[in-house]
C-alpha positions as CSV (number, residue, x, y, z in Angstrom):
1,X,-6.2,29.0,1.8
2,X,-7.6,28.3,-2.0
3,X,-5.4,25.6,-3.2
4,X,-4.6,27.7,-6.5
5,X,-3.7,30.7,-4.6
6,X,-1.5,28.3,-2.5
7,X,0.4,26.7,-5.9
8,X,1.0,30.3,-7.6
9,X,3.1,31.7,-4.3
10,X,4.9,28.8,-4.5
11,X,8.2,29.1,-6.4
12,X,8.5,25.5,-7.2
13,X,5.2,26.1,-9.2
14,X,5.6,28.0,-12.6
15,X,1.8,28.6,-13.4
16,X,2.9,29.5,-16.8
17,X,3.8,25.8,-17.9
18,X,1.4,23.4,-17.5
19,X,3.2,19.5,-17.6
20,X,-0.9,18.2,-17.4
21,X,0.1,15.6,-14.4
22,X,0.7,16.7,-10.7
23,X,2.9,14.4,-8.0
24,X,1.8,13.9,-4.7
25,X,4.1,12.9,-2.6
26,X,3.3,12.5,1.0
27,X,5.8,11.9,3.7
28,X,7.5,11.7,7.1
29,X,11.1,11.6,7.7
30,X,12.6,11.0,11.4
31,X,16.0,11.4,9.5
32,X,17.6,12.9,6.4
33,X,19.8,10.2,5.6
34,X,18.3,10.3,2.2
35,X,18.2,14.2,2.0
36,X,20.9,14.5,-0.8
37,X,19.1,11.6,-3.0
38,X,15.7,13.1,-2.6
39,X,16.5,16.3,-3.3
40,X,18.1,15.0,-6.3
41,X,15.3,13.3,-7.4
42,X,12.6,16.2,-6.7
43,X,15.5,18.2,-9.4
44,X,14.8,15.3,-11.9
45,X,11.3,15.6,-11.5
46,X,11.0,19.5,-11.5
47,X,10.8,19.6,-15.5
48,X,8.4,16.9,-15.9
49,X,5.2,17.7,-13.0
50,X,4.0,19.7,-10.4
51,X,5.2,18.3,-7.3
52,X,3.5,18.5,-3.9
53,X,5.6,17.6,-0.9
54,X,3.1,17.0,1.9
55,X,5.5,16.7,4.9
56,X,4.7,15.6,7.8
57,X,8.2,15.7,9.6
58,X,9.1,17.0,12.7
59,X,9.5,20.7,12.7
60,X,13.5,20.9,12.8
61,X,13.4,18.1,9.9
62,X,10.6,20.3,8.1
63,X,12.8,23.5,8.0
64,X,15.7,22.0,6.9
65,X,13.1,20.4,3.9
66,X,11.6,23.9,3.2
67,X,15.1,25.4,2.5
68,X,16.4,22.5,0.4
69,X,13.3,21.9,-1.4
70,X,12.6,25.9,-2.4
71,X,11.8,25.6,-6.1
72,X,12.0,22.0,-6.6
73,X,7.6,21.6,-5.5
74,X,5.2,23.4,-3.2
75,X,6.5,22.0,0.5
76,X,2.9,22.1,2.5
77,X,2.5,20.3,6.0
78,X,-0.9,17.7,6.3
79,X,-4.2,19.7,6.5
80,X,-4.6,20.2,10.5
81,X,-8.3,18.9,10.1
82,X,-7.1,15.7,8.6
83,X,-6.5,12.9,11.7
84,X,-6.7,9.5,10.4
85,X,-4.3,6.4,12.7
86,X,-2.5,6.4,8.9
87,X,-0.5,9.4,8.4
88,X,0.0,8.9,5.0
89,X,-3.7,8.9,4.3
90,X,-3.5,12.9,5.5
91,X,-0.9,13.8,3.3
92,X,-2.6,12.2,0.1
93,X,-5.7,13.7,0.8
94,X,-4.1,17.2,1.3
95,X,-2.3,16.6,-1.7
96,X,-5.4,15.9,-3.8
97,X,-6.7,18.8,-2.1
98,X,-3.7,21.0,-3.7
99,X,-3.7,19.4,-6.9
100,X,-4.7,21.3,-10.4
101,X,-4.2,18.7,-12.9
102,X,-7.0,16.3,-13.0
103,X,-4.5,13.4,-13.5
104,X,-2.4,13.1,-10.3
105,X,0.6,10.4,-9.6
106,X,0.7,9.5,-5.7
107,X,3.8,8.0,-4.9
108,X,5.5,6.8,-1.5
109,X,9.1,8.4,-0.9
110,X,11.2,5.8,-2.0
111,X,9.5,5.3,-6.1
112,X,11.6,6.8,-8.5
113,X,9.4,7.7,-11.8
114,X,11.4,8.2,-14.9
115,X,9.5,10.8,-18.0
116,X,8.4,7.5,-19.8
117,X,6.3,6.5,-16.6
118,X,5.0,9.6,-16.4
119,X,4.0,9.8,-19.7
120,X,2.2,6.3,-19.9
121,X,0.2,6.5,-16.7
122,X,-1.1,10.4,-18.6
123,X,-2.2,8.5,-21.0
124,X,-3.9,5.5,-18.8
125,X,-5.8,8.1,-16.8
126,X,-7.5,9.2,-20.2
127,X,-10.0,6.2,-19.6
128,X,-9.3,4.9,-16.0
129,X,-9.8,6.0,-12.8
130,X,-7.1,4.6,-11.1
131,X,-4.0,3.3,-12.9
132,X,-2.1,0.5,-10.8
133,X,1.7,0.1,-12.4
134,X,4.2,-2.8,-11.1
135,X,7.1,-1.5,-8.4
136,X,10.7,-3.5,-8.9
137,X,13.8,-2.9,-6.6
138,X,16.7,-1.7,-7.8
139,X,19.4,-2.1,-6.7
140,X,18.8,-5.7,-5.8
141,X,20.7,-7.0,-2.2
142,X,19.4,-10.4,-0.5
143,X,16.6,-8.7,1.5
144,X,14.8,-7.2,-2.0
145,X,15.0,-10.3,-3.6
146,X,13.5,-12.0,-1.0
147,X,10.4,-9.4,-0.8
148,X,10.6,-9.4,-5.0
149,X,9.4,-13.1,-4.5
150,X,6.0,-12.0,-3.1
151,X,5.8,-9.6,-5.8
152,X,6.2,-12.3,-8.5
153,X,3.6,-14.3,-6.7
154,X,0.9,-11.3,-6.7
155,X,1.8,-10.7,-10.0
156,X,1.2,-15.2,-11.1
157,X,-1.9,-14.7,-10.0
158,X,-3.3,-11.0,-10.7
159,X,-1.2,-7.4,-10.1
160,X,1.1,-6.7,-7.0
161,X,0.3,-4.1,-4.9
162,X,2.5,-1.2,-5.7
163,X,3.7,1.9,-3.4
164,X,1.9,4.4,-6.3
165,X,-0.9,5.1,-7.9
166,X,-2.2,7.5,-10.9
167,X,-5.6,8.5,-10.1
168,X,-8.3,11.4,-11.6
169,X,-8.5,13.8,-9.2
170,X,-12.7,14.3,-10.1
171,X,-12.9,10.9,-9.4
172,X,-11.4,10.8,-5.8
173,X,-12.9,14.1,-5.1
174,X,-16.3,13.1,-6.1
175,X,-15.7,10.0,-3.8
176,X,-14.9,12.1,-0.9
177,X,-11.2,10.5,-0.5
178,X,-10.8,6.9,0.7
179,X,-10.9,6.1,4.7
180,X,-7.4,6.0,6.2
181,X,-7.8,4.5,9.5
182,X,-6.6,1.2,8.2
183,X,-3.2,-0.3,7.6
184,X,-3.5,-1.7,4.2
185,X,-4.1,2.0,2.4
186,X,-3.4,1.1,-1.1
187,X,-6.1,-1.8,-0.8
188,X,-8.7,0.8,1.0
189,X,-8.3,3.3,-2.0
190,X,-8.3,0.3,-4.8
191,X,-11.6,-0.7,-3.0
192,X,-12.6,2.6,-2.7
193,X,-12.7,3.5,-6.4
194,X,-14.4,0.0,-7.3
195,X,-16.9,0.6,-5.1
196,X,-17.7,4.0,-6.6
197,X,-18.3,2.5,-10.2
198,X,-14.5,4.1,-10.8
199,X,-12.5,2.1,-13.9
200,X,-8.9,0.2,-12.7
201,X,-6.2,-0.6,-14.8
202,X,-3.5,-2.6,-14.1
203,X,-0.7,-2.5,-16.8
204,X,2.1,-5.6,-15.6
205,X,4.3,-4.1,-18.1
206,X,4.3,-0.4,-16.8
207,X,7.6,-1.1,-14.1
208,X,8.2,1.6,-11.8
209,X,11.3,1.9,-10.0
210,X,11.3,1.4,-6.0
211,X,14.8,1.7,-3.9
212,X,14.9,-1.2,-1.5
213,X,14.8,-0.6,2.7
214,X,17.7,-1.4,4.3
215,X,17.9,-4.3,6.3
216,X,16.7,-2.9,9.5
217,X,13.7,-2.0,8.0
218,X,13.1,-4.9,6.2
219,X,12.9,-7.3,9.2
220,X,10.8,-4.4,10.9
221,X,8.1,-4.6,8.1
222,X,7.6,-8.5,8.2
223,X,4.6,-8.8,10.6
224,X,3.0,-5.4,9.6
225,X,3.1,-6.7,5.9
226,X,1.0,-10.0,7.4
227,X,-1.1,-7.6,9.1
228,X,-2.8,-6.6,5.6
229,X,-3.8,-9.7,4.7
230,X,-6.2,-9.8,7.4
231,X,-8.5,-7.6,4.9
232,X,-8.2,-10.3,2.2
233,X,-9.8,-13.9,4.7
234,X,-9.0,-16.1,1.8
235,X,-5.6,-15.4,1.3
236,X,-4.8,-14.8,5.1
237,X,-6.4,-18.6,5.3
238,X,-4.6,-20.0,3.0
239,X,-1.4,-18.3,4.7
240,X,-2.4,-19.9,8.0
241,X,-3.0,-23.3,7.1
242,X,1.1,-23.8,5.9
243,X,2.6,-23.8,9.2
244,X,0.2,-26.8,10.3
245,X,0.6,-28.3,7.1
246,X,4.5,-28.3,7.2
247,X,4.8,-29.6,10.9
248,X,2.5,-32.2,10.5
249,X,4.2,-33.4,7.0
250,X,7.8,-33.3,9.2
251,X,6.4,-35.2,12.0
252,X,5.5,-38.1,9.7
253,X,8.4,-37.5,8.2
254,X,7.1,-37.2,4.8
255,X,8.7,-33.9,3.4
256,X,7.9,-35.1,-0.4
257,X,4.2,-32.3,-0.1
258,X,6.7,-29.7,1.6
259,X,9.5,-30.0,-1.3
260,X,6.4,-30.6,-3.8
261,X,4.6,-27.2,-2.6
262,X,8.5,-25.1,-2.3
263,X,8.9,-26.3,-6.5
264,X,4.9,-24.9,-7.1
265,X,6.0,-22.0,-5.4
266,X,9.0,-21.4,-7.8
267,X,6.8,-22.2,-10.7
268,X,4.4,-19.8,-9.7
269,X,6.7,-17.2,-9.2
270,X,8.4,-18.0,-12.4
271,X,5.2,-17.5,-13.8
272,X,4.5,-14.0,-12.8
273,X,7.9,-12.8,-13.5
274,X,7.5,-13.8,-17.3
275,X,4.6,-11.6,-17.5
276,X,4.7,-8.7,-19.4
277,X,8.2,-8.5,-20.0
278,X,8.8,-9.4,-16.7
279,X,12.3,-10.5,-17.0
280,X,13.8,-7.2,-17.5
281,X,13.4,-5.8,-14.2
282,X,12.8,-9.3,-12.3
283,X,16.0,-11.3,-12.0
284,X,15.7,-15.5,-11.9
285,X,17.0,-15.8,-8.4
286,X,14.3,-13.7,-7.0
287,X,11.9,-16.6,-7.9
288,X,14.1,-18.9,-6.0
289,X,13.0,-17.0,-2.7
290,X,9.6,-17.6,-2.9
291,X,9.4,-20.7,-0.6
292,X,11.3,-18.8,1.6
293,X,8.9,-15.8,1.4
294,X,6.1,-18.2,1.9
295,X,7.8,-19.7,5.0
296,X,8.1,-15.8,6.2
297,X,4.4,-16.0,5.9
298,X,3.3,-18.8,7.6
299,X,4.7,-17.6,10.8
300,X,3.9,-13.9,10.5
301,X,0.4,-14.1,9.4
302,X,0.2,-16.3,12.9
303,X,2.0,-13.4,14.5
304,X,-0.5,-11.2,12.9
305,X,-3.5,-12.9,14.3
306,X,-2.3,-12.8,17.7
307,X,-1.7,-9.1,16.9
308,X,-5.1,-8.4,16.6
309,X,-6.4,-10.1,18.9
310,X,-4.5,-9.9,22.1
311,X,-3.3,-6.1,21.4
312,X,-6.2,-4.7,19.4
313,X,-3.9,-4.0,16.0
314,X,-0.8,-3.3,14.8
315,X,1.2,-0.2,16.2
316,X,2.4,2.1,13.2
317,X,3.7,5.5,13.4
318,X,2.8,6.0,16.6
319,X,-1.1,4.9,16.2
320,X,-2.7,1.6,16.5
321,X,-4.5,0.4,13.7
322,X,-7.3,-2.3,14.5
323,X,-8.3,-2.7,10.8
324,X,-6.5,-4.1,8.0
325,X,-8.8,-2.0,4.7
326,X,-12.9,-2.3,4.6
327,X,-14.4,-4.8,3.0
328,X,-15.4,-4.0,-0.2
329,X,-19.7,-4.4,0.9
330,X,-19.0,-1.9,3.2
331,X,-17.4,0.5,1.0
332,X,-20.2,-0.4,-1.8
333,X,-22.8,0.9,1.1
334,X,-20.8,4.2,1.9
335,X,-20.6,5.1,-2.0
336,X,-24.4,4.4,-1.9
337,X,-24.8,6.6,0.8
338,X,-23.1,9.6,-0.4
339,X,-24.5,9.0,-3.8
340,X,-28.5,9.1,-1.9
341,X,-27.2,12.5,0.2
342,X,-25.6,14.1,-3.0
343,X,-29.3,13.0,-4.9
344,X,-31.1,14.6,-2.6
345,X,-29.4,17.9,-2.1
346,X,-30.5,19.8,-5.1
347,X,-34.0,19.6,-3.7
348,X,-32.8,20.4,-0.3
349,X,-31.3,23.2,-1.6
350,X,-34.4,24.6,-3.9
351,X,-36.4,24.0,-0.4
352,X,-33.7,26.1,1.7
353,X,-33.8,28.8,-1.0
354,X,-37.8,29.3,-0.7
355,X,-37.6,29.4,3.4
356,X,-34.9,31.6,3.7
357,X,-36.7,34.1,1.3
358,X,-39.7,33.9,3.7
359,X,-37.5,34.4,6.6
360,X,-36.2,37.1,5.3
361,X,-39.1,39.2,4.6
362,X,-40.7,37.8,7.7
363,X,-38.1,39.1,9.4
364,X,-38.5,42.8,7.3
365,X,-42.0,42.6,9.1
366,X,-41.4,41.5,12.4
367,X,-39.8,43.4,15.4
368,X,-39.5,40.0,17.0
369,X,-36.6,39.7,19.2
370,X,-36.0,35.8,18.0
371,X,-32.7,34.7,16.4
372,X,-33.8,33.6,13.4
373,X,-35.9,37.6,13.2
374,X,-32.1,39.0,14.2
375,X,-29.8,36.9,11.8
376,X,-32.2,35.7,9.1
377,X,-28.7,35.5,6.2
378,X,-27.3,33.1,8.9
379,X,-30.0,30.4,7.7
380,X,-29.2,31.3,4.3
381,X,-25.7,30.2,3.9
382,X,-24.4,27.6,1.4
383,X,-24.0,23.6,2.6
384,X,-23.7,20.4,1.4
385,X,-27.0,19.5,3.5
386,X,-29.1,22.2,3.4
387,X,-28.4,22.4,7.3
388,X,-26.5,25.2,8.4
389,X,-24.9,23.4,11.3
390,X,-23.2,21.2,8.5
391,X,-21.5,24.1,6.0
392,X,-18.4,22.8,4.3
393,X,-15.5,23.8,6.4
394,X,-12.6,26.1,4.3
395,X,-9.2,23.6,4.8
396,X,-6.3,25.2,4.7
397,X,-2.5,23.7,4.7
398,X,0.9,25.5,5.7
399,X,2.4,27.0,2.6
400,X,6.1,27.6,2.0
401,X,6.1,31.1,0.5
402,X,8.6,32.7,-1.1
403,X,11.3,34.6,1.8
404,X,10.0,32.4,4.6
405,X,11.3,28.5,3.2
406,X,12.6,27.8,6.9
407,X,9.6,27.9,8.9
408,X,5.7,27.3,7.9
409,X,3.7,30.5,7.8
């Protein structure tokens, strides 16, 4: 289905405004204990962007979605020919795939934007690729000051790595998406752009609201957070060398490095939450959990390792993941290769054009009983190659259309 065709049926989708900024918003519920909030939220949103729900729910959950989300965004599932180990990377990519606006805000299911938000990363996207804003909790139990602390730490030494992005939908198009059989998704698409020549800005003072996990989810995230940094060796190093560190300085019984190292932890945290205004959405006591963040670390990025090694990856949603994100040479090669193909198929094209005239009129002439004689357009058609055997393939996603919300059609 043509994506524009697929927004004007759509409900949610008034093709008489035009707010300039679509929201992608790809997810996958095994519950609607957050229905009511959600729904609320998509309500809040309605005035302010296009929204695309790319749902990738089981079908009882999805129905129940369809007929509470009619009129709030266009309700589509994942593109069937999309099969990455990362679900989320499907519904992004069918999301862009839907998209009008060439400025498009991806966001995981628990970021709340507010109209300012919106309105900055609009602007930001008018000369950058990819826009990279700052996620803070709120509300603010235990658990999301403890994971605030790695936050403050990202941000003392660079940006954190949020759960949204702005992005130019030329740009990721042209780039042909980003890969999404890795765990670290974000990184792989931050590469991604990089490695395409694509601009990234990182405003620390453009905060973006994030509702915490419960405490469930937290624990359940601690070794799959590790996992990433296996895409970043230096950091994952560093992480690995505590543990040894700490027992050795116990053993001697010499815990002046270990107290020494908790108060530059602090300090370093202190210092990214001072940053850009920091202190209005970062509260003080969140700094105080970074040695106990660190500590987290050490033993998960262990945990991590082992993960890899002895299982083959981490087990998420249902697939296992081997890689953490690409490194970026690799991803510098791949742009380089599509960049060569792209090059070279104007030429292919011109050649195609000139061969399947003469096949055509050859085939005028000829009562051969050859294929090419028989079905001499079939050489002709458009693709990205100038081979027929690769011609673009037309994706398609489920639509919610109007009279039908409780059931794809």
């Amino acid at each position: 289905m043509d994506p524009d065709v697929a927004l004007d049926m759509n409900p949610g989708v008034d093709p008489g405004v035009d707010p300039g900024v679509d929201y992608v918003l790809p997810l996958r519920w095994s519950d609607d204990a957050g229905l009511e909030e959600f729904t609320a939220y998509l309500r809040r949103l309605r005035p302010l962007v296009r929204v695309i729900v790319v749902d990738g729910s089981p079908a009882a959950l999805f129905a129940r979605h369809a007929a509470r989300w009619e009129g709030l965004a266009l309700h589509v599932r994942p593109d069937g020919d999309l099969d990455f180990a990362n679900g989320k990377v499907n519904g992004v990519i069918t999301g862009l795939r839907l998209a009008r606006a060439e400025h498009v805000v991806i966001a995981d299911d628990d970021v709340r934007y507010g109209e300012g938000e919106l309105a900055r990363i609009d602007a930001l996207l008018r000369n950058a690729d990819l826009v990279r804003p700052q996620n803070h909790f709120d509300p603010m139990p235990w658990h999301a000051r403890w994971d605030t602390a790695r936050t403050l730490l990202n941000r003392g030494f660079g940006a954190d790595y949020p759960g949204t992005f702005g992005v130019r939908r030329s740009t990721f198009l042209a780039m042909g998406g980003y890969d999404g059989d890795v765990l670290f998704e974000n990184l792989e698409l931050i590469r991604t752009v990089r490695a395409h020549g694509g601009r990234e800005d990182r405003p620390l003072d453009l905060y973006v609201r994030r509702l915490p996990p419960d405490p469930r989810h937290f624990w359940s995230q601690r070794v799959r957070q590790a996992y990433d940094d296996l895409a970043q060796p230096a950091r994952m190093a560093f992480f690995l060398a505590i543990a040894p560190a700490l027992a050795v300085a116990l053993l001697r019984r010499r815990p002046g490095p270990a107290l020494a190292g908790a108060g530059l932890a602090v300090g370093l945290a202190e210092i990214g939450r001072r940053r850009a205004g920091g202190p209005q959405v970062f509260p003080f006591t969140a700094a105080l959990f970074a040695p106990v963040w660190l500590l987290e670390r050490a033993v998960c990025s262990w945990l991590a390792l082992a993960t890899r090694f002895l299982r083959g990856g981490v087990f998420y949603a249902g697939r296992r993941i081997p890689a953490a994100a690409h490194p970026p040479r690799l991803l510098r090669r791949r742009a380089r290769t599509r960049a060569q193909r792209r090059a070279r198929t104007p030429a292919q094209t011109s050649t195609q054009t000139q061969t399947c005239a003469q096949t055509q009129r050859s085939a005028q002439a000829a009562a051969s009983g050859s294929l090419a004689a028989r079905k001499p357009a079939r050489l002709c058609e458009p693709s990205q190659n100038g081979l027929e055997a690769d011609r673009p393939q037309r994706h398609s996603a489920t639509v919610v259309r109007p009279g039908s919300m409780t059931a794809p059609s």
